[in-house]
PyMOL Python script that loads the backbone (N, CA, C, O; Angstrom):
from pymol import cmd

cmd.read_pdbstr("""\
ATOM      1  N   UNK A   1       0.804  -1.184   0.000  1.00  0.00           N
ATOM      2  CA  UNK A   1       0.000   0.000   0.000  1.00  0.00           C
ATOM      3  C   UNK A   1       0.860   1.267   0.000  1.00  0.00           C
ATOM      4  O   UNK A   1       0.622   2.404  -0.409  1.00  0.00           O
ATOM      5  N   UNK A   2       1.905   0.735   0.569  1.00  0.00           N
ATOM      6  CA  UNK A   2       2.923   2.328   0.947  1.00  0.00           C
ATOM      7  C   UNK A   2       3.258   3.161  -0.617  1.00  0.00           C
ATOM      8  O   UNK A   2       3.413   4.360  -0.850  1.00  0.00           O
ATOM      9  N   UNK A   3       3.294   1.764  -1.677  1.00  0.00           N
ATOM     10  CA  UNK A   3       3.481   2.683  -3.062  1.00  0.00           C
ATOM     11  C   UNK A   3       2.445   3.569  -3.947  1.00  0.00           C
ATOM     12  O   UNK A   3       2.744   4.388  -4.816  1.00  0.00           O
ATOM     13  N   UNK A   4       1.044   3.162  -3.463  1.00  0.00           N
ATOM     14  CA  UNK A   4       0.065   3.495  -4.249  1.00  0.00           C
ATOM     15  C   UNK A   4      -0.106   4.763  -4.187  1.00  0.00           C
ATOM     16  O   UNK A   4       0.351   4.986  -3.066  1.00  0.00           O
ATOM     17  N   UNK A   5      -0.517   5.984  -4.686  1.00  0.00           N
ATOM     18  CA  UNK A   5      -0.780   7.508  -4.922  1.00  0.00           C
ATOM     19  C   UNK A   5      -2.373   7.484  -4.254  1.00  0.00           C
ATOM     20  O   UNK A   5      -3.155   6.543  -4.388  1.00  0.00           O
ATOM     21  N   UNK A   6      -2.592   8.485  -3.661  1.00  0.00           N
ATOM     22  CA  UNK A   6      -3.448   8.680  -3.098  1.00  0.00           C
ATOM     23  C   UNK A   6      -4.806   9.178  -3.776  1.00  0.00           C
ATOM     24  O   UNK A   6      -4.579   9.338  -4.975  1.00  0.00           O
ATOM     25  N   UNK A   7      -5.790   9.405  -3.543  1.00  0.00           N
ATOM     26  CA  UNK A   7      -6.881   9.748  -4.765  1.00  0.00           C
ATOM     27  C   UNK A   7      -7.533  10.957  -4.302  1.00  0.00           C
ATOM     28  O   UNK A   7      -7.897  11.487  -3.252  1.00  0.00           O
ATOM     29  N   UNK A   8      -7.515  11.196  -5.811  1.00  0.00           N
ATOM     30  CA  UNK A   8      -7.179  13.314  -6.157  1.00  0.00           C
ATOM     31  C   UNK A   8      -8.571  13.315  -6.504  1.00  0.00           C
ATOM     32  O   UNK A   8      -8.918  12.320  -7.141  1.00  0.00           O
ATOM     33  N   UNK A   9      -9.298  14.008  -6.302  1.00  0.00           N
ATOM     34  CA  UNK A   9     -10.494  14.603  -7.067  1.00  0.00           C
ATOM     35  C   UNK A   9     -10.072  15.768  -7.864  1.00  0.00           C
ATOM     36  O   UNK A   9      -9.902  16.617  -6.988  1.00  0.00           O
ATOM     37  N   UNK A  10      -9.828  16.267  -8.875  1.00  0.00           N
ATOM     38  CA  UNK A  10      -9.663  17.585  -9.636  1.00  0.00           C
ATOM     39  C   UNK A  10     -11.284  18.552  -9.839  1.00  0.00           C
ATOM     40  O   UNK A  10     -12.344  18.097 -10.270  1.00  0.00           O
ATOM     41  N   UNK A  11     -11.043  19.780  -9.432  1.00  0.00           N
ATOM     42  CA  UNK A  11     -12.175  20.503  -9.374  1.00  0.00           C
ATOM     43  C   UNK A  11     -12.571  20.599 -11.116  1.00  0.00           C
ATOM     44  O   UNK A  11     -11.628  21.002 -11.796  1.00  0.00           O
ATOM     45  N   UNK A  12     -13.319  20.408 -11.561  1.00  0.00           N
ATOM     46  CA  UNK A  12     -13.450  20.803 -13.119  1.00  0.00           C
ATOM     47  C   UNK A  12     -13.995  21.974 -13.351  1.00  0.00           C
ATOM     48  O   UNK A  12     -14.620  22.650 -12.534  1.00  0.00           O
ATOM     49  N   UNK A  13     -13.728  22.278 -14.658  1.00  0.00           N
ATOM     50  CA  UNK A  13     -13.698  23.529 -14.421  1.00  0.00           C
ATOM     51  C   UNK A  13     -14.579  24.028 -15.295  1.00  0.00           C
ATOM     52  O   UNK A  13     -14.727  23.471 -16.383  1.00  0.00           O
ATOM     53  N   UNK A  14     -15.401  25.313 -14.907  1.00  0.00           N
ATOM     54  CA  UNK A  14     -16.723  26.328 -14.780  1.00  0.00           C
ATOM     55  C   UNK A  14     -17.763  26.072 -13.732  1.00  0.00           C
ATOM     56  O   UNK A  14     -18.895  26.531 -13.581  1.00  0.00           O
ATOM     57  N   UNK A  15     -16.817  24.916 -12.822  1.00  0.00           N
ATOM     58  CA  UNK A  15     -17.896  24.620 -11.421  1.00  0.00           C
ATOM     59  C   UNK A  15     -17.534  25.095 -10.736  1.00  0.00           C
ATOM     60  O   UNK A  15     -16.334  25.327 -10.888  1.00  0.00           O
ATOM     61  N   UNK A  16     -18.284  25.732  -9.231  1.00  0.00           N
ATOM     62  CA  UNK A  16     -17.952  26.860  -8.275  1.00  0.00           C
ATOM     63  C   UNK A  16     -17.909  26.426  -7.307  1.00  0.00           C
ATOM     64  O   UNK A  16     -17.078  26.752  -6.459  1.00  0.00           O
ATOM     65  N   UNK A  17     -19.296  25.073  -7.064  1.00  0.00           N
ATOM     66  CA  UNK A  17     -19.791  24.919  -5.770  1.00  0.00           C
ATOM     67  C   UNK A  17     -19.838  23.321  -6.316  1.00  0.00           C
ATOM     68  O   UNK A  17     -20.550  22.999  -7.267  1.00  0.00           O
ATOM     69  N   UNK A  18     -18.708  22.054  -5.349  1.00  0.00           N
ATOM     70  CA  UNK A  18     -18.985  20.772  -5.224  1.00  0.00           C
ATOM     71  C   UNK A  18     -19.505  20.004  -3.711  1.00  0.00           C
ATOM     72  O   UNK A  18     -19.140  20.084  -2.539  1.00  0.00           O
ATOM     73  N   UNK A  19     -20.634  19.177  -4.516  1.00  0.00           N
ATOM     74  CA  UNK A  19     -21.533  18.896  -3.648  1.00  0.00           C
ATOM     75  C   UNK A  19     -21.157  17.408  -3.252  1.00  0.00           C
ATOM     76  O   UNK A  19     -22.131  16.941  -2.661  1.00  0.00           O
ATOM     77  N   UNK A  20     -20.177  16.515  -3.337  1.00  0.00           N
ATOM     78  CA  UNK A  20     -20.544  15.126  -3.268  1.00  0.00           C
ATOM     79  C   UNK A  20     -18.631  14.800  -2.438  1.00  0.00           C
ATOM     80  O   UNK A  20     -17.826  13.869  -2.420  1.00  0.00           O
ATOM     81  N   UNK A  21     -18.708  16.243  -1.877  1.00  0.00           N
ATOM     82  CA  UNK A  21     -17.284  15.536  -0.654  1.00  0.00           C
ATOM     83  C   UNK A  21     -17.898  16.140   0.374  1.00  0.00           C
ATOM     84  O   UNK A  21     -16.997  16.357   1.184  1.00  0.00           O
ATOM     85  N   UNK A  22     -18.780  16.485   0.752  1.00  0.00           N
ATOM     86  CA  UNK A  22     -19.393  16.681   2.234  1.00  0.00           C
ATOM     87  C   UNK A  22     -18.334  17.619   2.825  1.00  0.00           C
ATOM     88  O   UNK A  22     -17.799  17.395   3.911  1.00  0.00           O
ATOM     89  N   UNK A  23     -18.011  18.865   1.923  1.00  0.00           N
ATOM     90  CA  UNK A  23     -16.808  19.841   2.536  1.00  0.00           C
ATOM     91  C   UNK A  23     -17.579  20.924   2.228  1.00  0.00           C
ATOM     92  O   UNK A  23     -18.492  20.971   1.404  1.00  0.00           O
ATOM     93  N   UNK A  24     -16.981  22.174   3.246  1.00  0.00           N
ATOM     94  CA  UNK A  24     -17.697  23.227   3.049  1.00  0.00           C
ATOM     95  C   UNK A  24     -16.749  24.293   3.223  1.00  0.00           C
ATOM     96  O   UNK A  24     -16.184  24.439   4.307  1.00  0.00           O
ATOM     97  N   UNK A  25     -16.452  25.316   1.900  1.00  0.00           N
ATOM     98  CA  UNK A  25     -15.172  26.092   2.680  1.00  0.00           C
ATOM     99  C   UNK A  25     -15.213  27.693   3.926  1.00  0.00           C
ATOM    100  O   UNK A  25     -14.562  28.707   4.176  1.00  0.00           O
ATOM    101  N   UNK A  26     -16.871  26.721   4.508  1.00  0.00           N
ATOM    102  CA  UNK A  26     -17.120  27.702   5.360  1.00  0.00           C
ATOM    103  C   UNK A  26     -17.044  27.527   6.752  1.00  0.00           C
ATOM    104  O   UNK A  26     -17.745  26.588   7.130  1.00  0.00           O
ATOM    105  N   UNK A  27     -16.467  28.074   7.592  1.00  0.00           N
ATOM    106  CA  UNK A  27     -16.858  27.519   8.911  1.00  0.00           C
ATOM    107  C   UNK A  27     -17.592  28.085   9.508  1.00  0.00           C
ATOM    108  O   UNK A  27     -17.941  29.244   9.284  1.00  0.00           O
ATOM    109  N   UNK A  28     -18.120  27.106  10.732  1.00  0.00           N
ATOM    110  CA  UNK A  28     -19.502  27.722  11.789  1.00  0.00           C
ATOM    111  C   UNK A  28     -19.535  28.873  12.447  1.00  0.00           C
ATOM    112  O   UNK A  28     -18.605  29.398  13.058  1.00  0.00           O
ATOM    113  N   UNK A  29     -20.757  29.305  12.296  1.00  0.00           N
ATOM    114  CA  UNK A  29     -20.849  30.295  13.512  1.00  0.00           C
ATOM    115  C   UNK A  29     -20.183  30.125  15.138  1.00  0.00           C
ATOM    116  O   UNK A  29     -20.627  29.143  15.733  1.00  0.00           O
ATOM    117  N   UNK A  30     -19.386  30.795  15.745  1.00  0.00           N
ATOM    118  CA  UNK A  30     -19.044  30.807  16.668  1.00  0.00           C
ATOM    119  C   UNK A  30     -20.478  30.248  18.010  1.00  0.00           C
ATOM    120  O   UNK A  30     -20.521  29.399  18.901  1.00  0.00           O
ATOM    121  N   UNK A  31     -21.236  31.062  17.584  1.00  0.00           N
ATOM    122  CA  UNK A  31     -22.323  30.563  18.832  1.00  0.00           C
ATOM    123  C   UNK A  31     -22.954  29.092  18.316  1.00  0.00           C
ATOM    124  O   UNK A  31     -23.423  28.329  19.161  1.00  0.00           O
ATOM    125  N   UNK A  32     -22.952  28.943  17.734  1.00  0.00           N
ATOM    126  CA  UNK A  32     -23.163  27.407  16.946  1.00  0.00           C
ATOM    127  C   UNK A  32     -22.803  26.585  17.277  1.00  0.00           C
ATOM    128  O   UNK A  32     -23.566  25.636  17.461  1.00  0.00           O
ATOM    129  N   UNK A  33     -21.047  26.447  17.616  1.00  0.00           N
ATOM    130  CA  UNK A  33     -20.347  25.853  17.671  1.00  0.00           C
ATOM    131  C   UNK A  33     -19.936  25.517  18.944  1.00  0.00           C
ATOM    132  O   UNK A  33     -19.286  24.550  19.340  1.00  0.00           O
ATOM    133  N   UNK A  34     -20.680  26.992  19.853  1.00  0.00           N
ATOM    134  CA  UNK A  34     -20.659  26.665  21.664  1.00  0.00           C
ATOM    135  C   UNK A  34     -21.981  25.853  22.170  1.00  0.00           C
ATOM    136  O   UNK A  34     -22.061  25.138  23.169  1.00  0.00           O
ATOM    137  N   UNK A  35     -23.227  26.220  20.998  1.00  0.00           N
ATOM    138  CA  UNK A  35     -24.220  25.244  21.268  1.00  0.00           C
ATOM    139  C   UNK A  35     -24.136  23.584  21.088  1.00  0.00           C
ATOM    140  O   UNK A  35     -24.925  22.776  21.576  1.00  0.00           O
ATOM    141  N   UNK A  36     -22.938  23.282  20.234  1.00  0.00           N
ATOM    142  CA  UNK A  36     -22.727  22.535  19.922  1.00  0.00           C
ATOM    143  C   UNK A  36     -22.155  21.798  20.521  1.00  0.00           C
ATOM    144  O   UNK A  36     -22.476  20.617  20.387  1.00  0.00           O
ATOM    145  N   UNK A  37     -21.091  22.134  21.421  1.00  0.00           N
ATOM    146  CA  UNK A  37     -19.794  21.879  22.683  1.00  0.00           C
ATOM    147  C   UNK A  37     -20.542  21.648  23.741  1.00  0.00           C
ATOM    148  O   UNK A  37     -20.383  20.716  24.529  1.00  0.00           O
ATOM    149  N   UNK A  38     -21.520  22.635  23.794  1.00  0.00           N
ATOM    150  CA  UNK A  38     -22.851  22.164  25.126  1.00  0.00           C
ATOM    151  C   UNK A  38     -23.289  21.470  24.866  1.00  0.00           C
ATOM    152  O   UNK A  38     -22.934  20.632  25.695  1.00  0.00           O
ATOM    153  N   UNK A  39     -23.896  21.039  24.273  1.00  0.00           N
ATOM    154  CA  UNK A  39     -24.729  19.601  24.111  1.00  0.00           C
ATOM    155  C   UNK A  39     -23.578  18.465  24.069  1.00  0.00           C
ATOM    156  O   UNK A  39     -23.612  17.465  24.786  1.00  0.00           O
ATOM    157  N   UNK A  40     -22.589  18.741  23.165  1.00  0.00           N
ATOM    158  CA  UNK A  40     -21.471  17.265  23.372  1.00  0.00           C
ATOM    159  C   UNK A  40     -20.933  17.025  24.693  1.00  0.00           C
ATOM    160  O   UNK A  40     -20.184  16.071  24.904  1.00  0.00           O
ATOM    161  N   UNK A  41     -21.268  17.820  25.565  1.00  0.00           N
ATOM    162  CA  UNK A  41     -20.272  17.823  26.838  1.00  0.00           C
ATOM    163  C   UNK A  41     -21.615  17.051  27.755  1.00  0.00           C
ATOM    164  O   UNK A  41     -21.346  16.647  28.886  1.00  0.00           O
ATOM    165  N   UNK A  42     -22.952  16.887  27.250  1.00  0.00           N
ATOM    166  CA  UNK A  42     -24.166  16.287  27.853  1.00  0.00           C
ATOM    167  C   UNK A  42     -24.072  14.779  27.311  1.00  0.00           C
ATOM    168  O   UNK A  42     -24.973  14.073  27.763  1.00  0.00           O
ATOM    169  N   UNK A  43     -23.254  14.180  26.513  1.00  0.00           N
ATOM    170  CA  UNK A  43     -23.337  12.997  26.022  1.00  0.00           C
ATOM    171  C   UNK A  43     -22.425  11.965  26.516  1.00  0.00           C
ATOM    172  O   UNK A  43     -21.209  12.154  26.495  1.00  0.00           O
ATOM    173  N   UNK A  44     -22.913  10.948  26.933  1.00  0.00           N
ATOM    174  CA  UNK A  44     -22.140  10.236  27.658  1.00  0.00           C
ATOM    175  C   UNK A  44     -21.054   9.125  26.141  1.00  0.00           C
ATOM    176  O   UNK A  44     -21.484   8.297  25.337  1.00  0.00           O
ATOM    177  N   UNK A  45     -20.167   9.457  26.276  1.00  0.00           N
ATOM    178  CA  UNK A  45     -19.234   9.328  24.839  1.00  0.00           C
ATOM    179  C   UNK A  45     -19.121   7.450  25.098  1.00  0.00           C
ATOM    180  O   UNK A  45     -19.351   6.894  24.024  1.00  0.00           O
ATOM    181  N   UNK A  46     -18.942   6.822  25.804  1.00  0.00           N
ATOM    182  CA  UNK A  46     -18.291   5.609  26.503  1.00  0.00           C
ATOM    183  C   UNK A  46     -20.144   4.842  26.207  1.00  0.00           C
ATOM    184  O   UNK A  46     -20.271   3.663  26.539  1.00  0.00           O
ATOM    185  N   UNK A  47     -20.966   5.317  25.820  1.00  0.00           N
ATOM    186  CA  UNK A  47     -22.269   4.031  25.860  1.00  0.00           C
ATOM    187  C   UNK A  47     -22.637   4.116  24.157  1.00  0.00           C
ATOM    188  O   UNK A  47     -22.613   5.008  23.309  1.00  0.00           O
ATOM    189  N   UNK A  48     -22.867   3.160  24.174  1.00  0.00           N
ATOM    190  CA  UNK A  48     -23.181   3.020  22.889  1.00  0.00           C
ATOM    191  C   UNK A  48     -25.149   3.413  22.625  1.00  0.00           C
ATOM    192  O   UNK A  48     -25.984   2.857  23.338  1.00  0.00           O
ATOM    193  N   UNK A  49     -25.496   4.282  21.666  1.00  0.00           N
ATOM    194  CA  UNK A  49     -26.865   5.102  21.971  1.00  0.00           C
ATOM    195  C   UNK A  49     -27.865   3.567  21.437  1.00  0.00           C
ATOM    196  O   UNK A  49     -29.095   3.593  21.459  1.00  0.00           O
TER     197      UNK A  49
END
""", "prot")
cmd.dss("prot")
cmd.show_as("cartoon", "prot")
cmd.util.cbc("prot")
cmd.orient("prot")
């Protein structure tokens, strides 16, 4: 495996916005992201739901 090249997606081009890598080159709102930390800090990580 150590020789194989890794796999590239190339953006093609006259496209702006790709939808099918679940990436976004935006990040969250700050308060979003504390609502978010609050609730993860309520989840017990160690049980399976």
């Amino acid at each position: 495996m150590r020789d194989r090249s890794e796999y590239v997606v190339d953006m093609p081009s006259g496209i702006d916005v790709k939808l099918n890598q679940n990436e976004s080159p935006f990040d969250l709102p700050d308060e979003l992201k504390q609502e978010l930390l609050d609730v993860y800090e309520q989840v017990e990580v160690n049980r399976y739901p």
